[in-house]
N, C-alpha and C positions, 0 to 999 in steps of 0.2 A: 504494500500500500504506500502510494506516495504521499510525501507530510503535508499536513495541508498548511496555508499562507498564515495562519487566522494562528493568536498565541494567544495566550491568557491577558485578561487587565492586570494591570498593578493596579490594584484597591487605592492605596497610598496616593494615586494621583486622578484628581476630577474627570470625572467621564467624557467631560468636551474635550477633555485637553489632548486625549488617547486617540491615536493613530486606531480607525477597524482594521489596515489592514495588519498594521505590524503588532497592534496593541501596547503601543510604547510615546512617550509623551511628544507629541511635534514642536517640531524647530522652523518650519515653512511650512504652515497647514495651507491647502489652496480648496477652494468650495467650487462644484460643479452647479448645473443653471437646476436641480432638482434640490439644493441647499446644503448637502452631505459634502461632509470635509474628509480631508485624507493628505497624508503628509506627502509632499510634492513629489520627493526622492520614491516614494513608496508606488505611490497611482502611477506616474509614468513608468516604473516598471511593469507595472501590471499591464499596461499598455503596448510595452515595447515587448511583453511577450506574446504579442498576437490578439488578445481581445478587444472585443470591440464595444464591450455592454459594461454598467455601471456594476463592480463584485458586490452591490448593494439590492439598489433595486432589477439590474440585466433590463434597463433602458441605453440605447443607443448612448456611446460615450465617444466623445474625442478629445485628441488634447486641447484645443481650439475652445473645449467647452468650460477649462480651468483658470481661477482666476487666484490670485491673493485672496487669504481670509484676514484680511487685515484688520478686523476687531479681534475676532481670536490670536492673531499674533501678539496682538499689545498686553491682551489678558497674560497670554504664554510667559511673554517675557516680564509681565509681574508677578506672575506667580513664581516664578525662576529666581526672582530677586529676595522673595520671603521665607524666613529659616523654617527649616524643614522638621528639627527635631529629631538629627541625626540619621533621616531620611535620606537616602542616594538614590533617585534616578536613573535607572542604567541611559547610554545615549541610544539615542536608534541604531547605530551599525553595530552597537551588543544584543539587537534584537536575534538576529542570526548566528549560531555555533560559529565559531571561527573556520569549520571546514568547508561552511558552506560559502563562506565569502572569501575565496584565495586570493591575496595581495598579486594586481596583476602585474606581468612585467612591463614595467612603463620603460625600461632604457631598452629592449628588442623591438617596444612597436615603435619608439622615436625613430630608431634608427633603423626600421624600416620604412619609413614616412621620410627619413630624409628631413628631416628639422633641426632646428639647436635644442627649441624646448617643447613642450606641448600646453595647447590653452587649456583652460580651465572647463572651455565644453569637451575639448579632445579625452579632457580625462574621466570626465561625470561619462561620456561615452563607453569609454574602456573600461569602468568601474561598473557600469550597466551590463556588458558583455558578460565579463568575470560573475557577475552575482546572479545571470540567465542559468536556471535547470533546464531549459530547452535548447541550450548551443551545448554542444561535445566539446569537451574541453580539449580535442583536439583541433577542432574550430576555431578558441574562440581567437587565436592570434590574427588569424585570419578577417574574420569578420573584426577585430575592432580596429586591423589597419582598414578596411573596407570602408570602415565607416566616418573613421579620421580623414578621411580624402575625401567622404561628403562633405565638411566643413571645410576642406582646402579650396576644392573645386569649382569657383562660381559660376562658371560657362554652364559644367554638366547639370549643375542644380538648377539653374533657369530653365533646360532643355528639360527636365522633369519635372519641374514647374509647369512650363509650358503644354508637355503631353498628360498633365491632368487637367487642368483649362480646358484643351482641346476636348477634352475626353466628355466636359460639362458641357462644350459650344461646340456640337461637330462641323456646325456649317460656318463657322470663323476659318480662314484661312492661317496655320500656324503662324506664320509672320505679322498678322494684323492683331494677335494677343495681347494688345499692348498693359492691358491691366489684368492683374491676378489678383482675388484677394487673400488677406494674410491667412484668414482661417482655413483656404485652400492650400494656400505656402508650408502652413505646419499638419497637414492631414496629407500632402504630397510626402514630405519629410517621414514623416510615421509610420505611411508603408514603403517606404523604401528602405527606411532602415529595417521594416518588420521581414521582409522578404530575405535582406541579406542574413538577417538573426535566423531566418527559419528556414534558408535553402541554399546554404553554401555550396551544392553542385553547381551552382549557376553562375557564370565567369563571364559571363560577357554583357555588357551594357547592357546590348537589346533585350537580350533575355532576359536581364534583372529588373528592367521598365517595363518589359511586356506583365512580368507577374505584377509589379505593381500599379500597372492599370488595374488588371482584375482585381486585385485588393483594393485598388480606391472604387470598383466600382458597388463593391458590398457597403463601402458607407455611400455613396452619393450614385446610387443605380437609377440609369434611364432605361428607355426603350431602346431595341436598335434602332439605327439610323442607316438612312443608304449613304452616308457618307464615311460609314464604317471601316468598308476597303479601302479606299482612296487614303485613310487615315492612317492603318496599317502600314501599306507599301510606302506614304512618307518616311513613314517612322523609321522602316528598313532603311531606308536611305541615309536620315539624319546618324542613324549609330552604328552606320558601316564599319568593319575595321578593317 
């Protein structure tokens, strides 16, 4: 039986304050548009391992749909400031046994990225990989240079930008796209990364953007379109190699 996400409350700390998914006190709570909080580091992985539903209510979720709980953070951080009575707080990354979270190797993927150093998303990235129970930890070098070269890349990210756009406007001609919006931008983002997390056979652009059409098309699904073909065989074109 596989462990499930969900851990015990700590009594010792107010029930708003507890992360459902980790059950541990939040440091970045952020609230989805149904009012349910969840600590940010926690829901986007929930996220990034492929679901698409709220682990609360399994109403449609996206990142797009997260914002700051910015009253709960201020409580957070006053309640952080008042003695405890010899009460310790484990942090959230003592949520998980130390086997489950292996320090990953940040100087093999620098230096496979070819950098001096790595940002601060490069790393929250690689630290998302590592603490995935759905990447093979033979994988996950692989996938978290993958994925560090989605935030290097800005050409290739516009062009999947772009063929999720397409994907919503089939009768726009990819060229005349000129506006995307951001909630499309980070739901583009989301399955792209979810694909590379869940299908390391797949090595080549096309193939990695053709899966994440279909997966953008399970959150924002139309009818077909007869411009369907014509859309494709660009597509083949634009990520020839």
């Amino acid at each position: 039986m596989s462990k499930s996400v969900f851990f015990e409350f700590n009594a010792d700390v107010p029930t708003a304050f507890l992360c459902p998914l980790t059950r541990t006190l939040m440091q970045r709570p952020v609230i989805d548009l149904e009012g349910n909080t969840f600590e940010q580091a926690a829901i986007e992985q929930w996220l990034l391992a492929g679901n698409t539903v709220s682990p609360i209510t399994r109403s449609p979720l996206r990142s797009s749909d997260l914002i700051i709980n910015r009253a709960l953070c201020n409580a957070i951080e006053e309640y952080n400031l008042e003695p405890k009575s010899g009460i310790e707080t484990p942090p959230l990354a003592a949520a998980l046994p130390a086997a489950e979270s292996p320090l990953p190797p940040y100087e093999l993927i620098r230096c496979k990225l070819e950098v001096a150093s790595l940002t601060d998303k490069q790393r929250m990235l690689i630290e998302n990989v590592y603490s995935n129970d759905g990447i093979h930890a033979d994988h996950r070098p692989m996938v978290a240079v993958a994925q560090c070269r989605w935030t290097m890349d800005g050409g290739f990210r516009s062009n999947v930008y772009g063929e999720m756009a397409q994907y919503l406007h089939p009768q726009v001609p990819f060229d005349q796209l000129n506006v995307i919006e951001q909630s499309v931008k980070v739901d583009a983002e989301q399955v792209y990364l979810w694909v590379l997390a869940t299908k390391p056979h797949l090595r080549s652009k096309l193939d990695i953007v053709n899966a994440a059409v279909r997966r953008f098309d399970e959150l924002y699904h139309r009818p077909p379109s007869v411009f369907d073909s014509k859309i494709a065989d660009d597509r083949k074109m634009r990520f020839a190699q």
